[in-house]
Short mmCIF file of the C-alpha atoms (twelve columns), coordinates in Angstrom:
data_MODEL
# 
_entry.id   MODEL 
# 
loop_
_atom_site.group_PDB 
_atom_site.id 
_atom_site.type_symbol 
_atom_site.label_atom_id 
_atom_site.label_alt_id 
_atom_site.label_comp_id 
_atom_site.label_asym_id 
_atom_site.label_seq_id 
_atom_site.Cartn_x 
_atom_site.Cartn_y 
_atom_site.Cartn_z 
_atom_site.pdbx_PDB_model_num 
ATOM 1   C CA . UNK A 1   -2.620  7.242   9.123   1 
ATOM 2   C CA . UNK A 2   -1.096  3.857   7.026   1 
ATOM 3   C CA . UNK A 3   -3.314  2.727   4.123   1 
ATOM 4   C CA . UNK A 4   -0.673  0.888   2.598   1 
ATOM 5   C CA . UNK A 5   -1.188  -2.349  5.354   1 
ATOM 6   C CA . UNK A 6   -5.155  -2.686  6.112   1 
ATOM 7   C CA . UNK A 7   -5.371  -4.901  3.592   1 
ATOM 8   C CA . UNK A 8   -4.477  -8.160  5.026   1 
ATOM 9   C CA . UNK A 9   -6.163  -10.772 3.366   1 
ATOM 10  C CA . UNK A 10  -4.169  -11.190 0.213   1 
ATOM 11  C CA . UNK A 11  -2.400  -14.007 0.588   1 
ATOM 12  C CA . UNK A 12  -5.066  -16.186 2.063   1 
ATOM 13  C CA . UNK A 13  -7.696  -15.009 -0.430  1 
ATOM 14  C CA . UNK A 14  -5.161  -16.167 -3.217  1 
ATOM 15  C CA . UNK A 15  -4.667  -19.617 -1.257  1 
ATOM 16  C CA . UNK A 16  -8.667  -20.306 -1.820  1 
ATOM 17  C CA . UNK A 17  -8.968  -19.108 -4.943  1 
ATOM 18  C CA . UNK A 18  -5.799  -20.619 -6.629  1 
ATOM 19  C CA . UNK A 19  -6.912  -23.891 -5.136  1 
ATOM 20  C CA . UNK A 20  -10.459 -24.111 -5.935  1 
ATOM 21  C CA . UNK A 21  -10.175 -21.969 -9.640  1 
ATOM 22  C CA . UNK A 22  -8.151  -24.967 -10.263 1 
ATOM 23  C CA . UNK A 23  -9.911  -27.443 -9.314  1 
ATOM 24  C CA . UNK A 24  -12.538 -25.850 -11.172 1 
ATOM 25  C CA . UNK A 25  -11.033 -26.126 -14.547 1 
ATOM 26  C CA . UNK A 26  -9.600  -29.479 -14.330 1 
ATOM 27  C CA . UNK A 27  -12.981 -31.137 -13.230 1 
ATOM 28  C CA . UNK A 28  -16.044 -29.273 -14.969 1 
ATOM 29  C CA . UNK A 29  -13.730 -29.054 -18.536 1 
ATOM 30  C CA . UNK A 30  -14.319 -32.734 -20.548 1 
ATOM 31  C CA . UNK A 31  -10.880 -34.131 -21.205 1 
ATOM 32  C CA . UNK A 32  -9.904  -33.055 -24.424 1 
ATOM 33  C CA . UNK A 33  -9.975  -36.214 -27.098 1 
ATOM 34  C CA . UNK A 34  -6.729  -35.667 -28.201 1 
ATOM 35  C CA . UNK A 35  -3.800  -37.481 -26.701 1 
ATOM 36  C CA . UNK A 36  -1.405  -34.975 -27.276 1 
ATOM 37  C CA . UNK A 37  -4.021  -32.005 -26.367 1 
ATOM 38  C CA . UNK A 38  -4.207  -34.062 -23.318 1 
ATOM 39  C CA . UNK A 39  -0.094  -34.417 -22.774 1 
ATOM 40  C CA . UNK A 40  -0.127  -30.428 -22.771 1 
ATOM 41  C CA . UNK A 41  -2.392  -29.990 -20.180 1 
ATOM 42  C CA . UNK A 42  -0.755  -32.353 -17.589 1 
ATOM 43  C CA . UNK A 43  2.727   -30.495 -16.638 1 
ATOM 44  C CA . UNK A 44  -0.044  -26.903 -16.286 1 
ATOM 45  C CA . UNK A 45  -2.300  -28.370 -13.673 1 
ATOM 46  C CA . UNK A 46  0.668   -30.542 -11.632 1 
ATOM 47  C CA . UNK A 47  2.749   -26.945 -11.429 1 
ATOM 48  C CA . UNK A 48  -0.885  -25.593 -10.458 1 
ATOM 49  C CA . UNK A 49  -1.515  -28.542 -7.796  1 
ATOM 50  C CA . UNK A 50  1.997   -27.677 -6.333  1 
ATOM 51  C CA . UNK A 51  1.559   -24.084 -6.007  1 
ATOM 52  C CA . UNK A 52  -1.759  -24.241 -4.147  1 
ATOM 53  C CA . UNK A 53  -1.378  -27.165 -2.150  1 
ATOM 54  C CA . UNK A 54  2.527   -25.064 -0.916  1 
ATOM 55  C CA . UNK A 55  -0.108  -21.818 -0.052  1 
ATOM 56  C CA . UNK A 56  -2.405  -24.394 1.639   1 
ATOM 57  C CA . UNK A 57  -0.006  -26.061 3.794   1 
ATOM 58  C CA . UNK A 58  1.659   -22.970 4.307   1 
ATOM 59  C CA . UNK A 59  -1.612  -21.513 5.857   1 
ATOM 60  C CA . UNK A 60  -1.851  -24.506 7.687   1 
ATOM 61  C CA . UNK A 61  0.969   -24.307 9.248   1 
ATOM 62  C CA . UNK A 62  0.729   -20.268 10.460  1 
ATOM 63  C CA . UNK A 63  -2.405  -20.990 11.830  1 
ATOM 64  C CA . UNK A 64  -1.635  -23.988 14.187  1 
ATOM 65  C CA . UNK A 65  -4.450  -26.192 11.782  1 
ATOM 66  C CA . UNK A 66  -1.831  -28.756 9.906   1 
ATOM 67  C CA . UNK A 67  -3.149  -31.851 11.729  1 
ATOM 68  C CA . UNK A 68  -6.570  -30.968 10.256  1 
ATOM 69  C CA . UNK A 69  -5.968  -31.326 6.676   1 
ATOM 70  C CA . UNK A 70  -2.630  -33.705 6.848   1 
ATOM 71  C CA . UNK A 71  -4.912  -37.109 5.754   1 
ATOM 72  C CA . UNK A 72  -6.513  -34.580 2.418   1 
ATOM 73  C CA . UNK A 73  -3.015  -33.596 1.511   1 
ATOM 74  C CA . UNK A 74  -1.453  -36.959 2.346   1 
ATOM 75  C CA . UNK A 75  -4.233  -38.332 -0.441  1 
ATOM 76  C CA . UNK A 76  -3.379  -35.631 -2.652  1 
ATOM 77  C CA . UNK A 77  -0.109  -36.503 -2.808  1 
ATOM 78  C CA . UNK A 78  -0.415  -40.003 -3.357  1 
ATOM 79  C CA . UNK A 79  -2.982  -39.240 -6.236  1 
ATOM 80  C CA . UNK A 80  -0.317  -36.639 -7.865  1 
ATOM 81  C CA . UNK A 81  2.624   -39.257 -7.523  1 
ATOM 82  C CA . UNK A 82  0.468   -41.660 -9.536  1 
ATOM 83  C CA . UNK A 83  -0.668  -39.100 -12.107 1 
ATOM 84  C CA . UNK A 84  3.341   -38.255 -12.441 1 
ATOM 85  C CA . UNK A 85  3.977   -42.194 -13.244 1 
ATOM 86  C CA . UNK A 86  1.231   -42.543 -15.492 1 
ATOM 87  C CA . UNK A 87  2.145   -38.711 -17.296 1 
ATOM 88  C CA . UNK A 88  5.581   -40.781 -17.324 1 
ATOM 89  C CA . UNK A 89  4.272   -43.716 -19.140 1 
ATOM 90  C CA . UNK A 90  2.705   -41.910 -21.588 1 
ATOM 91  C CA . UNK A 91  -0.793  -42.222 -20.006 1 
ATOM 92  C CA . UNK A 92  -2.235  -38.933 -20.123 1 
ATOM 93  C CA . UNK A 93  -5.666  -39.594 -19.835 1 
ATOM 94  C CA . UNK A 94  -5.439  -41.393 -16.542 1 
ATOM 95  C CA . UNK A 95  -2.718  -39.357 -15.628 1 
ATOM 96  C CA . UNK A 96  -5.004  -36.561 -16.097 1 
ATOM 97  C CA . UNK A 97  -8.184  -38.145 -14.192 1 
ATOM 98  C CA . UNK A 98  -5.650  -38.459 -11.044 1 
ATOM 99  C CA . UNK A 99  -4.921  -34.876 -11.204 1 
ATOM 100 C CA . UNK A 100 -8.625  -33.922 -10.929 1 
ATOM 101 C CA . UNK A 101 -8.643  -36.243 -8.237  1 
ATOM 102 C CA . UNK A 102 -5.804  -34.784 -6.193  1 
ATOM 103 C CA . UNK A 103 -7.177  -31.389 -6.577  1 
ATOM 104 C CA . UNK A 104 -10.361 -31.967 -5.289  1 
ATOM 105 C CA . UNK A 105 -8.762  -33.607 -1.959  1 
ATOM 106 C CA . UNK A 106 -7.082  -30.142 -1.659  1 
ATOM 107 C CA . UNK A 107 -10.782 -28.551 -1.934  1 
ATOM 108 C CA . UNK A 108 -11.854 -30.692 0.800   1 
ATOM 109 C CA . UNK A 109 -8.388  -29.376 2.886   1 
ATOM 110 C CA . UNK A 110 -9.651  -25.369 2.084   1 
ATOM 111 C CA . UNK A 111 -13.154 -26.474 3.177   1 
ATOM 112 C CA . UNK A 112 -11.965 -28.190 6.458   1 
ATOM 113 C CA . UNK A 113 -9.310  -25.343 7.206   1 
ATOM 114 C CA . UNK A 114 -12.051 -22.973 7.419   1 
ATOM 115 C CA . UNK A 115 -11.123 -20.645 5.725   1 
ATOM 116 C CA . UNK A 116 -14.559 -19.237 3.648   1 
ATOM 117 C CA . UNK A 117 -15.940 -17.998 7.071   1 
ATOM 118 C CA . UNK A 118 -12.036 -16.583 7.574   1 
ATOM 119 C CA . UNK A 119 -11.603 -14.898 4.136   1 
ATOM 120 C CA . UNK A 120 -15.074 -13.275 4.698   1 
ATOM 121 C CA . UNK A 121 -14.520 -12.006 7.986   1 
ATOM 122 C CA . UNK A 122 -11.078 -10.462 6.794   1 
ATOM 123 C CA . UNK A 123 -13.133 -8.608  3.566   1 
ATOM 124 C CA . UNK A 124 -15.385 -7.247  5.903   1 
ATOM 125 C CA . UNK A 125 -12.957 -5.996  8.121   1 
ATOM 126 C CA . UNK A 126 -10.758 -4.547  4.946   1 
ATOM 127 C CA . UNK A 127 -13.829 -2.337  3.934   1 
ATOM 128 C CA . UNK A 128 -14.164 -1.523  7.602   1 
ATOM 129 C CA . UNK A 129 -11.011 -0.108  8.023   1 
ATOM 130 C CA . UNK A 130 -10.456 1.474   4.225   1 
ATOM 131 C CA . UNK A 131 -13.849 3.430   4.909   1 
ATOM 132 C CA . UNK A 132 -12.563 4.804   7.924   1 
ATOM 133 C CA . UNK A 133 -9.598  5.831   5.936   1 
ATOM 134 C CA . UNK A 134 -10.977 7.064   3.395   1 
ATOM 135 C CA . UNK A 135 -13.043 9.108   5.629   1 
ATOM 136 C CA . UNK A 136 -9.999  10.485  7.254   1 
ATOM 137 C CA . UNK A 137 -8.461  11.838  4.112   1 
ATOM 138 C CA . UNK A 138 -11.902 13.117  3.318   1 
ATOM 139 C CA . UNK A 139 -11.552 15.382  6.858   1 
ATOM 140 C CA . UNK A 140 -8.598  16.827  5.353   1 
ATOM 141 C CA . UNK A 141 -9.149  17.458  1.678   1 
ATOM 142 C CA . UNK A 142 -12.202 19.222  2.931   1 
ATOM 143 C CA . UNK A 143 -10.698 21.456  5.690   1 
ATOM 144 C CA . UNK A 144 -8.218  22.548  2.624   1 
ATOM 145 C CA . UNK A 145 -11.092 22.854  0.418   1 
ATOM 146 C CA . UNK A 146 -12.317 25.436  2.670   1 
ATOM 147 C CA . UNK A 147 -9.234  27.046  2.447   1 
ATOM 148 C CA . UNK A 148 -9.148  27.707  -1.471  1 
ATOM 149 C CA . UNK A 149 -6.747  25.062  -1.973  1 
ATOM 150 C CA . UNK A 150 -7.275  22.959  -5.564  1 
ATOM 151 C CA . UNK A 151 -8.019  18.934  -3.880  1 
ATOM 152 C CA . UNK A 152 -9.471  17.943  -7.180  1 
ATOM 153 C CA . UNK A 153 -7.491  15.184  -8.051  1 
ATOM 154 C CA . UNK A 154 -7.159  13.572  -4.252  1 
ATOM 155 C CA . UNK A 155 -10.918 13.969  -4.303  1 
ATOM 156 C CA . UNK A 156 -11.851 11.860  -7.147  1 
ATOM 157 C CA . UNK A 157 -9.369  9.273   -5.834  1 
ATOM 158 C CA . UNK A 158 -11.321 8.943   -2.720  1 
ATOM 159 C CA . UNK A 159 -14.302 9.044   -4.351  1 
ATOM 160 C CA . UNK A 160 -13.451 6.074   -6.810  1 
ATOM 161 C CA . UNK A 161 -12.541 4.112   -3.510  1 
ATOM 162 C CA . UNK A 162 -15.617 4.593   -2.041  1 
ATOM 163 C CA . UNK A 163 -17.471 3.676   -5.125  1 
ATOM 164 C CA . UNK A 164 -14.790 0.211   -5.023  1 
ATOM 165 C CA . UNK A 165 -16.052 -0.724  -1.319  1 
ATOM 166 C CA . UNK A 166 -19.358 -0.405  -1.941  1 
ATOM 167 C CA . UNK A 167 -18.637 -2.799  -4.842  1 
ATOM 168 C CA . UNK A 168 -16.667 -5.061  -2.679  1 
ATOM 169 C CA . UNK A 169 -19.765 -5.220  -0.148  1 
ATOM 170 C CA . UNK A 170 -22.436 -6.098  -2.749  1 
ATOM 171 C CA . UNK A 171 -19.975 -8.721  -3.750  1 
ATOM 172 C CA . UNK A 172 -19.326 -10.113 -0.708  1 
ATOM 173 C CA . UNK A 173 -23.179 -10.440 -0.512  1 
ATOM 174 C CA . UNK A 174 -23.103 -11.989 -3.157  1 
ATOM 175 C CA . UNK A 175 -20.561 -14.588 -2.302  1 
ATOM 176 C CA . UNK A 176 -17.964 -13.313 -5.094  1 
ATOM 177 C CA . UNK A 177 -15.318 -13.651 -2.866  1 
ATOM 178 C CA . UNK A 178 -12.501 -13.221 -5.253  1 
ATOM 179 C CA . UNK A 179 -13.610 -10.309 -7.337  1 
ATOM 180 C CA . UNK A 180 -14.269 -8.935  -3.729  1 
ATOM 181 C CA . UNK A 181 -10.994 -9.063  -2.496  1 
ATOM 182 C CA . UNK A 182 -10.213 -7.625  -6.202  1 
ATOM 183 C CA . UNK A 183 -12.323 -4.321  -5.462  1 
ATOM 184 C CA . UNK A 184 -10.963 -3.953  -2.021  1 
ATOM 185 C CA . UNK A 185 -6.950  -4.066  -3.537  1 
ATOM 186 C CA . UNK A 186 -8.274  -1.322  -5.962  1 
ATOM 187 C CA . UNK A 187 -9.718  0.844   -3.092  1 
ATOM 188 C CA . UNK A 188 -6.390  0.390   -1.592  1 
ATOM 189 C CA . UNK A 189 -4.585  1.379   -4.172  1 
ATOM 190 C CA . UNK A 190 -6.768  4.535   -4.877  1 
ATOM 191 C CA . UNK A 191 -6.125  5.988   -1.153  1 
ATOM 192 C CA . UNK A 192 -2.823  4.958   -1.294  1 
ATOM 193 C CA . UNK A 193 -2.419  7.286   -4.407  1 
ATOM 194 C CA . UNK A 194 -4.991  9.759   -2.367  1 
ATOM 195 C CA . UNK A 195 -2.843  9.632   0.944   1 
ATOM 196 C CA . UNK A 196 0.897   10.372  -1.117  1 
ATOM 197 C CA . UNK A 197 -1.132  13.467  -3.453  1 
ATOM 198 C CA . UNK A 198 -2.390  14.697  -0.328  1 
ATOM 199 C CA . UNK A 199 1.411   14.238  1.585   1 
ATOM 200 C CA . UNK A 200 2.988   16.341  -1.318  1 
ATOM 201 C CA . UNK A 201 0.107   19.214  -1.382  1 
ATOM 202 C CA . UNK A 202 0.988   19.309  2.456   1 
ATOM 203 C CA . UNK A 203 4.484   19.466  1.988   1 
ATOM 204 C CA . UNK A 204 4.103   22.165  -0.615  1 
ATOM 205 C CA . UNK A 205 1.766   24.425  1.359   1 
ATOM 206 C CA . UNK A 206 4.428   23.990  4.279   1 
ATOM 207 C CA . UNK A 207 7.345   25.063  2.099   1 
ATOM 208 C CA . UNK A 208 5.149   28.075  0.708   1 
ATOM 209 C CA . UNK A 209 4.219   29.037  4.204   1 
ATOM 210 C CA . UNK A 210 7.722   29.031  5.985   1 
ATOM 211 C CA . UNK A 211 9.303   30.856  2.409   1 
ATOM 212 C CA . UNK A 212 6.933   33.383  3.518   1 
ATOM 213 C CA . UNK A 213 8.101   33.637  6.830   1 
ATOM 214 C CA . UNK A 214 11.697  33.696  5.471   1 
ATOM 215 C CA . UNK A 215 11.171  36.672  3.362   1 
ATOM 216 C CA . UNK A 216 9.513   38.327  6.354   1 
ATOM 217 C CA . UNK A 217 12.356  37.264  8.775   1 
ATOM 218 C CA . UNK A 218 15.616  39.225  6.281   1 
ATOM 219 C CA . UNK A 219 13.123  41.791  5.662   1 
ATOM 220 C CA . UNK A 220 12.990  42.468  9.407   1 
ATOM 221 C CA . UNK A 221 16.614  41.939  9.259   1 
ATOM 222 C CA . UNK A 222 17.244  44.514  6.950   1 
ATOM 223 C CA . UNK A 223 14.917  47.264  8.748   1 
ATOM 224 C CA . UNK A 224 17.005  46.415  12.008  1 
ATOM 225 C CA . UNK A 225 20.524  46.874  10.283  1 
ATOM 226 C CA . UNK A 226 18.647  50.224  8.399   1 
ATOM 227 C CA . UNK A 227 17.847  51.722  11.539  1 
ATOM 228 C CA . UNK A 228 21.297  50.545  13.482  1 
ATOM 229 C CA . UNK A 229 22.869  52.508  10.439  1 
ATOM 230 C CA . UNK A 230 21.385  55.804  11.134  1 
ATOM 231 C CA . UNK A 231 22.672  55.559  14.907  1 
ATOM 232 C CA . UNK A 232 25.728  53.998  15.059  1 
ATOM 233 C CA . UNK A 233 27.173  53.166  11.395  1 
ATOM 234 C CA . UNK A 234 30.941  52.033  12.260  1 
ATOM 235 C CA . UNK A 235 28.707  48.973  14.680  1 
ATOM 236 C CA . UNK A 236 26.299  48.305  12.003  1 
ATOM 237 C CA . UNK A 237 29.024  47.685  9.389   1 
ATOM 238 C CA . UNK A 238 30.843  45.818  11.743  1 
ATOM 239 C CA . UNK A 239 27.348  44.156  12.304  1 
ATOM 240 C CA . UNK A 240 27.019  43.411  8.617   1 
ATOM 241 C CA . UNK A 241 30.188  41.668  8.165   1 
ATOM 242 C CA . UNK A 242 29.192  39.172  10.874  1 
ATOM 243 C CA . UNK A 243 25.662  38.454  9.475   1 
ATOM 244 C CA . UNK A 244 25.342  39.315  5.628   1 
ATOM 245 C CA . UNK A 245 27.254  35.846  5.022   1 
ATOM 246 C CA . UNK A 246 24.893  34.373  6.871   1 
ATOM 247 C CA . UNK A 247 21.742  35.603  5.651   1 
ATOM 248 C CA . UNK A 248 23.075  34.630  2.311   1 
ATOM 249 C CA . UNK A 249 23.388  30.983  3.572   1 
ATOM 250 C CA . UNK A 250 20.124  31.391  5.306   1 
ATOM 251 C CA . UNK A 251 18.173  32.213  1.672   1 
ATOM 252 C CA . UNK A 252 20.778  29.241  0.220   1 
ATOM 253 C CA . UNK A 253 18.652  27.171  2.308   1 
ATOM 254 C CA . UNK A 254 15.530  27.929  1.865   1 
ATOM 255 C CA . UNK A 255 15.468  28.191  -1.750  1 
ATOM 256 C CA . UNK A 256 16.874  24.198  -1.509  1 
ATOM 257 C CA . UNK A 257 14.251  24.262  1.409   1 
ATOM 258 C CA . UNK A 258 16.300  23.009  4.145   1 
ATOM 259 C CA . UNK A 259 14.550  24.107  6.701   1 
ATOM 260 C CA . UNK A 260 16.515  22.813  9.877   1 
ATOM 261 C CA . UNK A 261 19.522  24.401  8.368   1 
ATOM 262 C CA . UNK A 262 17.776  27.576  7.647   1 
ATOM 263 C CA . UNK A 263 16.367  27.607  11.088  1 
ATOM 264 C CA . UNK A 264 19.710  27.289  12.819  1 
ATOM 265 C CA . UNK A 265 21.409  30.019  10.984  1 
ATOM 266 C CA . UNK A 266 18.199  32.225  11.634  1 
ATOM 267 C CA . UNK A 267 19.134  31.625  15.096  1 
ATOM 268 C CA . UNK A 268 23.006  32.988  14.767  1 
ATOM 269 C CA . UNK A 269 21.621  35.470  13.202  1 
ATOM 270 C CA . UNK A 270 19.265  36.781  15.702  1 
ATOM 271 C CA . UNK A 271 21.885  35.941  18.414  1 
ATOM 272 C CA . UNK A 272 24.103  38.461  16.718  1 
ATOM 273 C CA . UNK A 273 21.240  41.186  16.601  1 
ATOM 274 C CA . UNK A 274 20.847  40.530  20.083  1 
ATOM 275 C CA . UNK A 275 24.578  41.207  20.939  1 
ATOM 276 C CA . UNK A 276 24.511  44.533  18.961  1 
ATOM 277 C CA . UNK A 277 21.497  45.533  20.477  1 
ATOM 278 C CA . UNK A 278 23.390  45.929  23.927  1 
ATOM 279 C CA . UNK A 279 26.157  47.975  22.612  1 
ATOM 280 C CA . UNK A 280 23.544  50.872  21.633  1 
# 
């Protein structure tokens, strides 16, 4: 299972929204009355006009479409050039009519890239695919849960994803694109959080199960070497030398719980029982 890449649509929900937030603010907001109010405002929105229209074009250009906005960005160049001269010359104002102006050429390049139908498509398929995740996990904590084992904590996170993608789908419904795309990055981030609890309580039931069958494998050891004792004691001390070193290296690693380590001298050891074993 990988949560950490179904959601894809980041980047291309932050194109559309970057680009059409700002050209929200710069055309609905009255032009402040103050020249030097409006000075301020110029060098915000041309750093904001360069950043979306670089996402745009870089969308664009991914997705094979850059001949089909090229005349929208070639005008909103041309209108950000002038509003750079006339920011130059001291005419903010203007300056800052041309900037509305350039922006809302870049809304018509979003509109005729497509990309509402594209951003919508990639939500739905986000909640899709973090349901079936979540659901996945949920097969798990509950198998555990039937097992006596405390899932509190990974529950609730799944939970409180669940509860985000059904938010995300009522948004979408509602055509709140961004704080869609919002919900769904929380979701994400709640299984993500759900998926690494639930790799560590896995990892710790493992460790607890195979230090358990370490104890049992030198307690079997030591019966073995008891018994030897009472037949043959010069072979069992003999025996001991070989394998007490070991077995100390064997409970060395588990307690630091390397396992492949403690495996392989499990195996000398039982190699060596073997040997004495045809000697009786």
């Amino acid at each position: 299972m990988n949560v950490k890449h179904i959601l894809g649509l980041v980047f291309v929900f932050t194109l559309l929204a970057s680009a059409l937030t700002f050209v929200q603010v710069s055309t609905s907001q009255p032009a402040p009355q103050n020249h030097k109010s409006i000075c301020q405002v110029i060098p915000r929105l041309r750093q904001a006009y360069e950043r979306s229209r670089q996402r745009i074009m870089r969308y664009a250009e991914e997705h094979d479409k850059k001949a089909v906005i090229e005349e929208y960005i070639s005008k909103a160049d041309q209108l950000a050039q002038e509003a750079r001269t006339l920011y130059e010359s001291d005419n903010c104002a203007e300056a800052a009519k041309k900037i509305r102006e350039a922006f809302a050429q870049l809304k018509v390049a979003v509109k005729n890239l497509g990309l509402g139908g594209d951003i919508k498509r990639k939500i739905v398929a986000s909640i899709i695919n973090l349901k079936r995740a979540a659901q996945q996990l949920e097969s798990i904590v509950e198998r555990l849960e039937n097992a006596s084992i405390p899932v509190s904590v990974i529950k609730d996170l799944i939970e409180s994803a669940n509860k985000k993608l059904d938010i995300a789908k009522e948004l979408l419904q509602e055509g709140k694109l961004r704080e869609a795309a919002q919900a769904i990055k929380e979701a994400q981030e709640d299984l993500d959080k759900a998926y690494h609890a639930l790799r560590e309580l896995l990892s710790k039931i493992r460790s607890l199960r195979l230090e358990r069958m370490a104890k049992q494998f030198v307690e079997r050891v030591n019966v073995i070497l008891d018994k030897l004792a009472r037949h043959n004691s010069t072979l069992c001390n003999e025996l001991k030398e070989k394998i007490e070193p070991l077995l100390s290296a064997f409970q060395k690693a588990v307690n630091e719980h390397q396992w492949g380590k403690a495996r392989a001298l499990a195996v000398q050891i039982v190699r060596f029982l073997k040997t004495a074993r045809t000697k009786t």
